[in-house]
N, C-alpha and C positions, 0 to 999 in steps of 0.2 A: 832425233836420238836413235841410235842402232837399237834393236830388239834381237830377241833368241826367240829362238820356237822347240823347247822344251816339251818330248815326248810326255803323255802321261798313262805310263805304265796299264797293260791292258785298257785300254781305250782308243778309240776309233777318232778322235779329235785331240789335237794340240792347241796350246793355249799360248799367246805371243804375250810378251812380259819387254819391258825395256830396262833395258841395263841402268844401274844409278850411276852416279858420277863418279863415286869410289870405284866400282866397278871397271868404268874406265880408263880413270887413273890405275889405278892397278895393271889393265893391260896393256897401258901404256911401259909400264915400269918393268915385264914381262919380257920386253924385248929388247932390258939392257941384263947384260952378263956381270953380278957381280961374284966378286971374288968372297968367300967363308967372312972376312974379317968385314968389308963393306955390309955383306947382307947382316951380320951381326951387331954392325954400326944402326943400319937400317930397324930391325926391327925392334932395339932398345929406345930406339927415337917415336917408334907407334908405340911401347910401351909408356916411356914419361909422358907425352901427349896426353894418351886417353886415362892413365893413371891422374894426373894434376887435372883434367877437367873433373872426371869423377870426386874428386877431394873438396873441390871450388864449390862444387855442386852439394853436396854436404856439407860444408861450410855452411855453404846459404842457408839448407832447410835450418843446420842448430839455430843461427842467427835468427830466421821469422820464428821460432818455435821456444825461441828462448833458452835452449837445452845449454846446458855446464858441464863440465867435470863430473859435480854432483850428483847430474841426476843417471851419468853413466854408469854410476857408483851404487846408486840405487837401484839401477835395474840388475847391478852384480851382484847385489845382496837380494835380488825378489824371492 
């Protein structure tokens, strides 16, 4: 896996870290050219993405925790 070597600010040693896989995806995606309406296309699509996983994900906690409607209601009224 590629690495950077990331100065750290007044210090006499650098610290090598490796890139994550988004990371690289990313620089991959870096070295196409899209046009205003594409890149707009694009990052509406990393919004639904991590927007519906975050939701799924809460979903779940109500479900183990048994939360309703009700007790949303409840906590509107504390």
């Amino acid at each position: 896996m590629p690495s950077i070597e990331p100065k750290v600010k007044n210090s006499a040693y650098t610290k090598q870290r490796a890139l994550s896989n988004v990371q690289m995806e990313l620089i991959k995606l870096y070295s196409t050219n899209l046009d205003y309406n594409e890149l707009m296309e694009l990052k509406s699509l990393l919004v639904d993405h991590f927007s519906q996983k975050a939701i799924r994900e809460a979903d779940s906690i109500w479900r183990k925790k048994e939360m309703s409607a009700q007790t949303m209601d409840d906590w509107l009224n504390e």
